[in-house]
C-alpha positions in Angstrom: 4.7 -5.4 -5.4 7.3 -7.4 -3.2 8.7 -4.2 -1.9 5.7 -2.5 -0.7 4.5 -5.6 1.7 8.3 -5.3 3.2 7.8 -1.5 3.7 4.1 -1.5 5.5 2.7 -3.5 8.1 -1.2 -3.8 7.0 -3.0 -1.9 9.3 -0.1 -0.1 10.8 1.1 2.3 8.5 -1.2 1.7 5.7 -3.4 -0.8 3.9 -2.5 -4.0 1.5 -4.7 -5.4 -0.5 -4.4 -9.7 -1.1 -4.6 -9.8 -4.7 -4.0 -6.1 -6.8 -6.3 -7.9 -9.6 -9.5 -7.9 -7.3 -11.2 -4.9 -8.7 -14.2 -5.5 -5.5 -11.1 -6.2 -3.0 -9.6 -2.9 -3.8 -13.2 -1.3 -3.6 -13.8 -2.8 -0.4 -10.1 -1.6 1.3 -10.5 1.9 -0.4 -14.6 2.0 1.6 -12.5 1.4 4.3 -10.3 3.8 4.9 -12.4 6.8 3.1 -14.9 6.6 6.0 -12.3 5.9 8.6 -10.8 9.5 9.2 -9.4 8.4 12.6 -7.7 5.2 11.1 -6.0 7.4 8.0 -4.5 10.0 10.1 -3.1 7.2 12.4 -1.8 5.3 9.5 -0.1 8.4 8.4 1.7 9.0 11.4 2.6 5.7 11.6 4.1 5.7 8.1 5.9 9.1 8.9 7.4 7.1 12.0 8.4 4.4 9.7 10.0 6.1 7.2 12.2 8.3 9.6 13.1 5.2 11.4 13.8 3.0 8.5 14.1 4.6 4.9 15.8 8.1 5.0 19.2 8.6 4.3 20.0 9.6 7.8 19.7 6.1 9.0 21.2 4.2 5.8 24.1 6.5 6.4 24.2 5.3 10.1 23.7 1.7 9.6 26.7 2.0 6.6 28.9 3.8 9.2 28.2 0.8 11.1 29.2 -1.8 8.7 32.4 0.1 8.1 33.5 0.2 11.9 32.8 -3.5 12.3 35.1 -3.7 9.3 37.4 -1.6 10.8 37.8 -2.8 14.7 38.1 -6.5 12.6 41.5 -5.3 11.0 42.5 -3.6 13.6 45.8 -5.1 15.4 45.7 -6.8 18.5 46.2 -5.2 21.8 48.6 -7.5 24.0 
């Protein structure tokens, strides 16, 4: 999906696989991170990072608030 490649780094926060119809591609990524312990536990606090940073309300609320006061200070009157 679209989405998904816009939401995780490969790597970083998690794994993407080039082509979801690849059957031994998905295999192969899956190998991967099952006997990588080390790598999954720093993907998932990578993810949880992400996500706090990026996706939670908290921070769409902020980055509406800022919208809004941009808005704002543009119709605001002019200080002689």
């Amino acid at each position: 999906a679209c989405g998904i490649r816009q939401q995780i780094d490969d790597g970083v926060e998690g794994r993407l696989v080039p082509n979801a119809e690849d059957p031994a591609g998905i295999a192969a990524v899956l190998a991967e991170v099952l006997n990588d312990p080390e790598g999954r536990a720093r993907m998932a606090r990578a993810g949880l990072k992400r996500v706090h940073r990026h996706f939670l309300i908290f921070k769409q609320l902020a980055d509406w608030l800022g919208v809004l006061a941009k808005v704002a200070d543009s119709r605001a009157p002019a200080k002689s």
